[in-house]
PAVO-474129 format. One line per 3 residues: number of its first residue (from 1); their letters; for each residue x, y, z of C-alpha. Coordinates in nm, 2 decimals. Example, Ala and Ser with C-alpha at 12.3 -4.5 7.8 and 13.67 -1.06 7.14 Angstrom:
# PAVO-474129
1) as) 1.23 -0.45 0.78  1.37 -0.11 0.71
# end
This chain:
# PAVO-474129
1) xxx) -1.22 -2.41 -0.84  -1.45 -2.17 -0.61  -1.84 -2.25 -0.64
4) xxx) -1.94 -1.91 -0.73  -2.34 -1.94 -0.76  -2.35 -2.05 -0.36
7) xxx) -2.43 -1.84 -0.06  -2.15 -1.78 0.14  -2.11 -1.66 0.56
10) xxx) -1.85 -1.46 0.79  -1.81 -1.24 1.01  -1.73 -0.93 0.88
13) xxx) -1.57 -0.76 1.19  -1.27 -0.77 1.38  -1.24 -1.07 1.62
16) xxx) -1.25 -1.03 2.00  -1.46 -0.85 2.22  -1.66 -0.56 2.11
19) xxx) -1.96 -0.38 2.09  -2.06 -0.51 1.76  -2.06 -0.75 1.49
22) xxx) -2.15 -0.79 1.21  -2.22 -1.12 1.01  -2.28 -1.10 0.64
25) xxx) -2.41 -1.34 0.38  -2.36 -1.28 0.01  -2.52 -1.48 -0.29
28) xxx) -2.84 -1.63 -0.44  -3.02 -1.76 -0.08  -2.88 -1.52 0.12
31) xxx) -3.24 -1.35 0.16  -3.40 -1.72 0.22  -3.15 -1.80 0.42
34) xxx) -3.16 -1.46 0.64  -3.54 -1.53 0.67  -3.44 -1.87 0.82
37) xxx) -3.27 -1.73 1.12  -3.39 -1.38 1.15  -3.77 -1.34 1.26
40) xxx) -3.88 -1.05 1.17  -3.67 -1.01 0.87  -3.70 -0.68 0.69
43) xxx) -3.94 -0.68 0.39  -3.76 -0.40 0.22  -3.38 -0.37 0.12
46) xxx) -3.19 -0.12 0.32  -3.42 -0.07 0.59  -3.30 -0.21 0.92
49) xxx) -3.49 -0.41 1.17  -3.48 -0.56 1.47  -3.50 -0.91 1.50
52) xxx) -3.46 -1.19 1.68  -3.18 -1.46 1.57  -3.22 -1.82 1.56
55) xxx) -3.04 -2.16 1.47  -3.32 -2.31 1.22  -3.57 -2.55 1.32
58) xxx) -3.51 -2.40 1.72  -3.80 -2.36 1.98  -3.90 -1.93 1.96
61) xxx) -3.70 -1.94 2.29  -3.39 -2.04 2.22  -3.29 -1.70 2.10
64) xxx) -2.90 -1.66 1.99  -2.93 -1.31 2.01  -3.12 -0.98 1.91
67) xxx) -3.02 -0.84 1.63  -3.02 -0.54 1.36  -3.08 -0.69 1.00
70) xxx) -3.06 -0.57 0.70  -3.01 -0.71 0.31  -2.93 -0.51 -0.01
73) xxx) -3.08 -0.69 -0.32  -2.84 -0.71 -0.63  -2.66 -0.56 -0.80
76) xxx) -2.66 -0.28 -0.57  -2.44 -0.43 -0.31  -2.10 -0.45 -0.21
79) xxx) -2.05 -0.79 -0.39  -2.34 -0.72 -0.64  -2.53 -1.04 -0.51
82) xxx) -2.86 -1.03 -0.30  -2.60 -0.96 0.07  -2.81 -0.99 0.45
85) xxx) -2.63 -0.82 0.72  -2.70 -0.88 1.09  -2.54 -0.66 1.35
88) xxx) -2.53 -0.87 1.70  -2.36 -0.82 1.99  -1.96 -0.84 1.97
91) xxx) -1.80 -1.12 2.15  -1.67 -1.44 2.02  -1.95 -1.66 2.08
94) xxx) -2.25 -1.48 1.96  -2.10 -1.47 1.63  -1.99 -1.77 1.56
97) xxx) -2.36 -1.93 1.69  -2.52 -1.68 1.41  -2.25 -1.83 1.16
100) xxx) -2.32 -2.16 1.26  -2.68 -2.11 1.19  -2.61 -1.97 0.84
103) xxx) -2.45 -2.30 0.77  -2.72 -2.50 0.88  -2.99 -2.25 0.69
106) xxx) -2.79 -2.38 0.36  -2.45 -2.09 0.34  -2.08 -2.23 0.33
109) xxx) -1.83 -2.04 0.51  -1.66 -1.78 0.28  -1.32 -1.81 0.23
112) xxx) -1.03 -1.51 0.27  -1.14 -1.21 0.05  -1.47 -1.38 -0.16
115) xxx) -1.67 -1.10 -0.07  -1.48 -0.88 -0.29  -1.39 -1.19 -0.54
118) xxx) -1.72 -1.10 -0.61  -1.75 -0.78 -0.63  -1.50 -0.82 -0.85
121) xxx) -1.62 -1.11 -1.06  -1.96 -0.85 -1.08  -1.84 -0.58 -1.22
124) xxx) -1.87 -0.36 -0.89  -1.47 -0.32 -0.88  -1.16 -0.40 -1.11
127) xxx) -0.84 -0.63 -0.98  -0.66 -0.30 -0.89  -0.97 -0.18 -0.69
130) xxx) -0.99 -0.48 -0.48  -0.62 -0.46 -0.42  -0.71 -0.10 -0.29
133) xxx) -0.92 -0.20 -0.02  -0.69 -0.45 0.11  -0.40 -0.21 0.15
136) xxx) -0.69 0.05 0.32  -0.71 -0.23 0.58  -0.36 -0.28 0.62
139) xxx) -0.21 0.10 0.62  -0.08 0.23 0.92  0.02 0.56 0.73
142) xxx) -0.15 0.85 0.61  0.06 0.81 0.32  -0.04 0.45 0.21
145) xxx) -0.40 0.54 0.34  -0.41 0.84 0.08  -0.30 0.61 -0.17
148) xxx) -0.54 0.34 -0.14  -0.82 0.56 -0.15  -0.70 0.73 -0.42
151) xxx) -0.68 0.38 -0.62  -0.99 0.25 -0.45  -1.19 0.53 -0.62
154) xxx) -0.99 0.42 -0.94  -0.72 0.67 -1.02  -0.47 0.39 -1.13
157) xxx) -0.79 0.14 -1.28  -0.90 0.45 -1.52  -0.51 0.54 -1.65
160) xxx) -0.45 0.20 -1.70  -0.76 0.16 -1.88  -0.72 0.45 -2.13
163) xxx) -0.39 0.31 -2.20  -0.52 0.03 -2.29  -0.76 0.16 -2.50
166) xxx) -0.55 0.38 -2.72  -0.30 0.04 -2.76  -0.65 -0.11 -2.91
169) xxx) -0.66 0.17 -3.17  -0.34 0.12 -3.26  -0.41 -0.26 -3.29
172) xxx) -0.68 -0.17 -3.48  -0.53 0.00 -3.74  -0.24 -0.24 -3.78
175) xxx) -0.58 -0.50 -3.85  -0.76 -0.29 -4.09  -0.46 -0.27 -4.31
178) xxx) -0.35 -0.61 -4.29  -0.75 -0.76 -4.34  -0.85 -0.45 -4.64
181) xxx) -0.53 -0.37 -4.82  -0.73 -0.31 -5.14  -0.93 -0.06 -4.97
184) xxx) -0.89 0.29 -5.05  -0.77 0.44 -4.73  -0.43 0.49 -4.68
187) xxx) -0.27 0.29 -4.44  -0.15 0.38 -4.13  0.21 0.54 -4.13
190) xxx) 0.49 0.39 -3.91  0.54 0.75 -3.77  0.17 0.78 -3.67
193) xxx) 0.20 0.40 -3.50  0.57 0.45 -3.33  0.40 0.83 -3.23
196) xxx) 0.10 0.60 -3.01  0.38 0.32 -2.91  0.63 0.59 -2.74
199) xxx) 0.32 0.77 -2.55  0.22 0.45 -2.44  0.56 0.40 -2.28
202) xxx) 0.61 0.74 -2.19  0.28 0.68 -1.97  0.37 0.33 -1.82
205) xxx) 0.71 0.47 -1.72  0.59 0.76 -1.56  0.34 0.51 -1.38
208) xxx) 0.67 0.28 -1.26  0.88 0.62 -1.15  0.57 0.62 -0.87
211) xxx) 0.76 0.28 -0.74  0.98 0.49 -0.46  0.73 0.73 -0.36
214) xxx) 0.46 0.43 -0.30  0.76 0.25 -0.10  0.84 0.53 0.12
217) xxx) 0.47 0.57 0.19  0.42 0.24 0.28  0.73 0.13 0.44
220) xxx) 0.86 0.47 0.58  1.16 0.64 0.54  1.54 0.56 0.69
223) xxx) 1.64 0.81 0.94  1.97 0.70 1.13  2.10 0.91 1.36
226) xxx) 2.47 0.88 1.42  2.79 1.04 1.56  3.03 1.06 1.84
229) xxx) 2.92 0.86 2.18  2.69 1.07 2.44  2.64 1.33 2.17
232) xxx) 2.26 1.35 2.26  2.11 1.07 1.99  1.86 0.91 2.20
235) xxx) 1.76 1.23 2.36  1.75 1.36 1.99  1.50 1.08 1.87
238) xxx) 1.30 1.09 2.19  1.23 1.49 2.11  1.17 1.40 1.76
241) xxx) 0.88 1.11 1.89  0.78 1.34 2.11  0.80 1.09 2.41
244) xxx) 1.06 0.90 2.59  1.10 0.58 2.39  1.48 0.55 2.42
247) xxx) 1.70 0.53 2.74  1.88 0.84 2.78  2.23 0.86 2.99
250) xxx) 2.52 1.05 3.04  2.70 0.73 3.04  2.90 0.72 2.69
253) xxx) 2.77 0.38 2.54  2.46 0.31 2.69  2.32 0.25 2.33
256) xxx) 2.45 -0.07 2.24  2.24 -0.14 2.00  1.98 -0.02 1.70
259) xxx) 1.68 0.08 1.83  1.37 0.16 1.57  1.07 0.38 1.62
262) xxx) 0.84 0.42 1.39  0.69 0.77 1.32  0.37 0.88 1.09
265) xxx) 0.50 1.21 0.92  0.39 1.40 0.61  0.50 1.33 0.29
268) xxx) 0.63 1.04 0.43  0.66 0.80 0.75  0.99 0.82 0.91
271) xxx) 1.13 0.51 1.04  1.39 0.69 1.31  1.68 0.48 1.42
274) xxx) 1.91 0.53 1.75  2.25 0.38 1.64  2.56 0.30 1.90
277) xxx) 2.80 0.59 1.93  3.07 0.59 1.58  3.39 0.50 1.83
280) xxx) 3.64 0.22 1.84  3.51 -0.10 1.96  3.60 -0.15 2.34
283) xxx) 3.47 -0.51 2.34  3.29 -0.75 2.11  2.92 -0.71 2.24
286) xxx) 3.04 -0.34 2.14  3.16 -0.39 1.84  2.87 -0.61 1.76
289) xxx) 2.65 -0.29 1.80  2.91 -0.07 1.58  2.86 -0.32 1.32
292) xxx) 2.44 -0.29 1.31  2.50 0.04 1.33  2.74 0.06 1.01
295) xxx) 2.43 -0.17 0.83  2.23 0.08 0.89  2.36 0.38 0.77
298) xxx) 2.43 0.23 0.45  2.07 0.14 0.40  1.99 0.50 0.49
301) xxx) 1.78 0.74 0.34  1.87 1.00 0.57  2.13 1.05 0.82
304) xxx) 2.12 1.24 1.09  2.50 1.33 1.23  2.52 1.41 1.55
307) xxx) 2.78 1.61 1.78  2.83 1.88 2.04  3.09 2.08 1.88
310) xxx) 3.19 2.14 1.50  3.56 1.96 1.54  3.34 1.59 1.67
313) xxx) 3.07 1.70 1.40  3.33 1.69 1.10  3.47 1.39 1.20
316) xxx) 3.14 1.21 1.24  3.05 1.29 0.88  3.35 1.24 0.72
319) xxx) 3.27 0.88 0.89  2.91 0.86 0.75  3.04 0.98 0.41
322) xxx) 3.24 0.66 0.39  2.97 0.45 0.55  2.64 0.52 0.36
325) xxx) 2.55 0.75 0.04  2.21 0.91 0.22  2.17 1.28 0.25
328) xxx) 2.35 1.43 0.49  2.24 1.64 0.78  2.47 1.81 1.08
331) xxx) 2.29 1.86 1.38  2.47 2.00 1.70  2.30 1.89 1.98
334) xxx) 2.23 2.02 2.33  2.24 2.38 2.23  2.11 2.49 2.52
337) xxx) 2.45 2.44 2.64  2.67 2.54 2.33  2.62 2.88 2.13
340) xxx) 2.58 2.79 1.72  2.84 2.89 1.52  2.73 3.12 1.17
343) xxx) 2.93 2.83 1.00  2.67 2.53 1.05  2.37 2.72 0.98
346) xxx) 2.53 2.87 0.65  2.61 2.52 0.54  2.26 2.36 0.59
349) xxx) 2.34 2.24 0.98  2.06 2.24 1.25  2.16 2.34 1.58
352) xxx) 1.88 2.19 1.84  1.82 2.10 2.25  1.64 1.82 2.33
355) xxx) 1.60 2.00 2.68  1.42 2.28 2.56  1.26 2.18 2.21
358) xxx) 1.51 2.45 2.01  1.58 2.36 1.69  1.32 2.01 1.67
361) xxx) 1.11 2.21 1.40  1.35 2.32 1.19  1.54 1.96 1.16
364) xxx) 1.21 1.79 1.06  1.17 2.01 0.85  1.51 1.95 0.69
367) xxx) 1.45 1.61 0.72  1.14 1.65 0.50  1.32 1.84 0.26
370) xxx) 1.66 1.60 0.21  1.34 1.29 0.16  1.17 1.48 -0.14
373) xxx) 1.48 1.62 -0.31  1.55 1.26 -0.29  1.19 1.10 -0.41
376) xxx) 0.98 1.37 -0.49  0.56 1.29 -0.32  0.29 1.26 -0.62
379) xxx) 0.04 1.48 -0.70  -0.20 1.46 -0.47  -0.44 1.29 -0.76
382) xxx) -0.16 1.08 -0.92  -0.21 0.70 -0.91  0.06 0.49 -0.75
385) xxx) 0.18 0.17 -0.86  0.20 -0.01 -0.52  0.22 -0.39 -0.55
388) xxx) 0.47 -0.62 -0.75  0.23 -0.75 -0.99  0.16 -0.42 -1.10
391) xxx) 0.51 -0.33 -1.16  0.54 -0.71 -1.31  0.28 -0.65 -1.56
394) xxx) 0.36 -0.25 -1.66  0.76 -0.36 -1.74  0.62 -0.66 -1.93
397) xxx) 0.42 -0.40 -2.15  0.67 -0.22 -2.18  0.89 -0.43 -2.31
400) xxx) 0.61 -0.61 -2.58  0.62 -0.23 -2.70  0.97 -0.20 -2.74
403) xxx) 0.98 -0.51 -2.90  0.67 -0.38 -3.15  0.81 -0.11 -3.22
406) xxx) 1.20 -0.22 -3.28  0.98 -0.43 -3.54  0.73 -0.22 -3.73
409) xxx) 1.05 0.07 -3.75  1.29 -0.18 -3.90  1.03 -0.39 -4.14
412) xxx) 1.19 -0.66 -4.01  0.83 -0.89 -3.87  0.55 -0.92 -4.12
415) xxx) 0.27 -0.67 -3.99  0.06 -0.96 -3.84  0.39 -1.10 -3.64
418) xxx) 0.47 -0.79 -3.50  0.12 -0.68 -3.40  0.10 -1.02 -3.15
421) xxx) 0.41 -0.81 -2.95  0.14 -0.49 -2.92  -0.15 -0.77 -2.83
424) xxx) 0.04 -0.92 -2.57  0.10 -0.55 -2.40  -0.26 -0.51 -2.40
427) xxx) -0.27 -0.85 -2.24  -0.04 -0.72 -1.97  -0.29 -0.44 -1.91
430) xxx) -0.57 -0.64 -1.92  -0.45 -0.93 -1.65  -0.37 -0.54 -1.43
433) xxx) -0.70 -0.47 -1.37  -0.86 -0.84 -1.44  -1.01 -0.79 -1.72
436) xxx) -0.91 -1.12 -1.83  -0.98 -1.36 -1.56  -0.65 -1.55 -1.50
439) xxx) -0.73 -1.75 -1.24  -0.38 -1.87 -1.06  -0.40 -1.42 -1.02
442) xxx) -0.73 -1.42 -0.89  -0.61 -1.69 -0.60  -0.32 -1.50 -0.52
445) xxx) -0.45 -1.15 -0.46  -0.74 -1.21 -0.25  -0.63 -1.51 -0.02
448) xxx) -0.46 -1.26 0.10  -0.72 -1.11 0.25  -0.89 -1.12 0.60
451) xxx) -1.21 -1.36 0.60  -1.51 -1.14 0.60  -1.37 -0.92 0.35
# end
């Protein structure tokens, strides 16, 4: 069990060299203990001074370093505790000494993510928020960047919320009839109470349908591109990366196996893959290749078939069609060399050059367009559900409903027995966004995070 009325100490920035750091205390001493080891120390919060920083009880020349500091008295703070920052030098030494001197002014060392345990635990963010500022850390897409800002400023806290507050009504009435059934207002009607139940699950299910989209966004999109060998594929994805990530040859067979580049693209990242050519195996290092490619077009969201004339074209995607059930595009390659045929455009074909560029808009472009007909992207406002636990707790609401409502339909649960089905979907809600504090949850989401944070 954390002790949560201490002053904790980290450094808040990335390790390694750098032009700054910044160390940051967060509890009830951290303004006693920033005095201890800052001299001057700023006699207002949130104006910044510089200052000299010392281990505690040192001679006034055994500087560590020379500082910015600055301290934000609570609530209005990050964690909504008293918080000092000092800004030193970046390196690893510097800010580990000022750490070390923390600890001897009185701080503990804070463990992974109990700067925003507190914020959370303080009413400055819910669970779902403080999720939201670990996947801003970790996103490496624009995608999954929009989304955690969007949740961070509580898109998915405030739906969740409302739903939870119109299950409470419903919970109410159920109450108010079972506790006054003398009184003279009517009771509530099972069609007004199933009406609440099926928006309720209307909303959570809308909420899971976000599941793909907030996958694709975080984890990027398949894009195989397969076909005939020395039909242009790695020249293909190295046009499409816009460098030259793959070795290109006119040696049928030089890719022998799966290679994987990663690509940020709007609505969503593409994860491009360069597979061996579709051929009978000449050996078993080849057919070993064959055989990753195969995995891979199975798993595919898109695939990208790939040939220098329409008779090698067919045949590669009659082959994909047996291989994978992704959308489908033909692409003949090098058509700097080959004239398009009326045929390949009519049926939704892309005719490009990796030489001269022709053609690379228009088949991202189609690729864009086979990836939302597939999962269509969110309104730009829409929360996301983006985590396991929230899809855990949403489907285990919507079930307690279902089970509700089978029972307050059919009369076949006493009123007070059936209501403990709608309770424990508010639960579900309520363990979301933490407004129960379940502590085994607690540990789980923010060790997670990086120490400082």
């Amino acid at each position: 069990m954390l002790t949560r009325n201490d002053t904790i100490v980290a450094v808040a920035t990335a390790a390694g060299r750098g032009a700054i750091a910044v160390v940051r205390l967060s509890g009830p001493q951290a303004v006693t203990i920033g005095r201890s080891v800052a001299n001057p120390f700023p006699e207002v919060a949130r104006m910044v001074t510089l200052t000299a920083v010392r281990t505690p009880g040192a001679s006034d020349g055994d500087v560590i370093d020379h500082a910015l500091a600055t301290w934000f008295s609570a609530p209005a703070s990050y964690t909504g505790e008293d918080v000092v920052e000092l800004a030193v030098h970046g390196g690893a030494l510097v800010s580990a000494l000022v750490v070390e001197a923390c600890v001897r002014a009185g701080a503990r060392p804070a463990l992974p993510g109990e700067f925003t345990e507190r914020a959370v635990l303080h009413g400055k963010l819910d669970l779902v928020q403080a999720e939201a500022v670990a996947d801003l850390i970790d996103a490496r897409t624009r995608a999954a960047h929009r989304a955690a800002v969007r949740q961070l400023d509580g898109a998915l806290s405030h739906r969740l919320d409302a739903l939870r507050e119109s299950l409470l009504q419903v919970d109410a009435l159920i109450a108010y009839d079972i506790d006054f059934p003398a009184e003279d207002d009517a009771p509530p009607t099972r069609a007004r109470v199933v009406a609440a139940c099926d928006e309720a699950i209307e909303q959570i299910e809308r909420l899971l349908a976000t599941l793909p989209a907030a996958a694709l966004g975080r984890e990027g999109a398949l894009v195989v591109l397969a076909g005939p060998p020395n039909a242009g594929k790695s020249a293909l994805l190295n046009a499409l990366v816009g460098e030259a990530r793959v070795i290109v040859s006119d040696t049928p067979g030089t890719t022998r196996d799966a290679v994987e580049v990663f690509v940020d693209d709007a609505p969503y990242p593409l994860r491009l893959v360069d597979t061996a050519g579709l051929r009978t195996p000449g050996d078993s290092i080849e057919r070993m290749g064959i055989e990753v490619s195969e995995r891979y077009l199975a798993q595919a969201h898109v695939v990208l078939v790939c040939a220098e004339r329409d008779e090698a074209l067919d045949a590669a995607a009659e082959t994909v069609a047996r291989l994978g059930s992704g959308a489908v595009i033909r692409v003949r390659t090098k058509r700097d060399l080959h004239a398009l045929t009326t045929e390949l455009t009519e049926n939704g074909g892309v005719g490009v050059s990796a030489v001269t560029g022709e053609g690379i808009a228009e088949l991202r472009e189609a690729i864009r367009t086979a990836l939302c007909d597939q999962v269509a992207p969110p309104p730009e406002d829409a929360p996301l559900v983006t985590r396991a636990r929230h899809e855990t707790a949403l489907r285990r609401a919507v079930q307690e409903l279902r089970a509700f409502q089978f029972s307050w339909e059919q009369a076949t649960l006493p009123a007070p027995v059936a209501a403990t089905h709608l309770r424990a979907a508010v639960m579900a809600l309520e363990s979301l966004i933490g407004a129960v504090d379940v502590e085994d949850v607690m540990e789980r989401v923010f060790r997670t995070f990086c120490i400082g944070k």
